[in-house]
N, C-alpha and C positions, 0 to 999 in steps of 0.2 A: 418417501417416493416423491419424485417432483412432479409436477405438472406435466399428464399425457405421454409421461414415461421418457421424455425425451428434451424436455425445455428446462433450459438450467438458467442464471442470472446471475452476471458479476456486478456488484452495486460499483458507485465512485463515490470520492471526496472525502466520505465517512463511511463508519461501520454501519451499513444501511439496516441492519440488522438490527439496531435499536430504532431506526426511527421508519424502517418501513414493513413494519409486520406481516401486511400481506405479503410480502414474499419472500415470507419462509420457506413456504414449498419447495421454490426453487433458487433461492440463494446461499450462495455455494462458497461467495467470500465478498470482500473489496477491497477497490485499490483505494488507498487511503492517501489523503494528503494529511500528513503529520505539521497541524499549523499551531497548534499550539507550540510543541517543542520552535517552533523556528520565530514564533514571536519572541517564547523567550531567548535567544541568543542574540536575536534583535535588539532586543534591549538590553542584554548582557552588552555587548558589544557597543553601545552605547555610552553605556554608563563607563564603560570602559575607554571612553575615547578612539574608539578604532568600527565606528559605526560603516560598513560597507557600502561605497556609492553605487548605484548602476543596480541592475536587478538581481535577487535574493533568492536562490533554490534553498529552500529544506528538503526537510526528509519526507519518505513517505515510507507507506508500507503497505501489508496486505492483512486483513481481516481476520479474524477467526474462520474456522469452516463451519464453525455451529452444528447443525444438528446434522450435516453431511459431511462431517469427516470421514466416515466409512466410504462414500461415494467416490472420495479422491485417489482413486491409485499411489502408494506408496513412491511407484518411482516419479510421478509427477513431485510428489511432497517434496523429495529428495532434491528434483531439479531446480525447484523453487527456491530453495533453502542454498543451494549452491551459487543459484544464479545471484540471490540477494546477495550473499557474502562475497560474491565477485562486483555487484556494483558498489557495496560497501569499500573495499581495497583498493580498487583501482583496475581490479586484472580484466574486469570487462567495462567497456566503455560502450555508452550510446551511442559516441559521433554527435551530440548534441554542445554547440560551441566550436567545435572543431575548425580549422581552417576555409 
């Protein structure tokens, strides 16, 4: 049960979930910056001669639910899971860099 029945927490940057215990209660995921995978590409890309100028998006992603995966409605799961595989492909764009 979260905190006061109604206060829920989305962590960032990392799985806040290991590094902020107290809230458990009510952390429910995170949005993750996946910097490790994008250092290494970085340097793959490097070593490779093909090192990228200008600024460097990686990946990210989203948390486990931990101990509130019951909490999440199914068809939320669902939307999440489609939306990711839509910004993964291309079929949904942010508009981020755009024109």
């Amino acid at each position: 049960m979260c905190i006061r029945d109604s206060l829920w927490c989305i962590g960032v940057d990392t799985d806040q979930w290991e590094t902020v215990p107290e809230a458990h209660p009510c952390l429910v995921s995170s949005a993750m910056k996946l910097i490790t995978p994008g250092v290494v590409d970085l340097a793959t890309a490097s070593v490779n001669g093909e090192f990228p100028g200008g600024n460097f998006f990686g990946a990210v992603g989203l948390a486990d639910f931990h101990d509130h995966a019951d909490a999440v409605p199914q068809d939320v799961k669902d939307l999440l899971d489609t939306t990711n595989a839509g910004l993964l492909d291309g079929s949904i764009t942010t508009g981020y860099g755009e024109g």
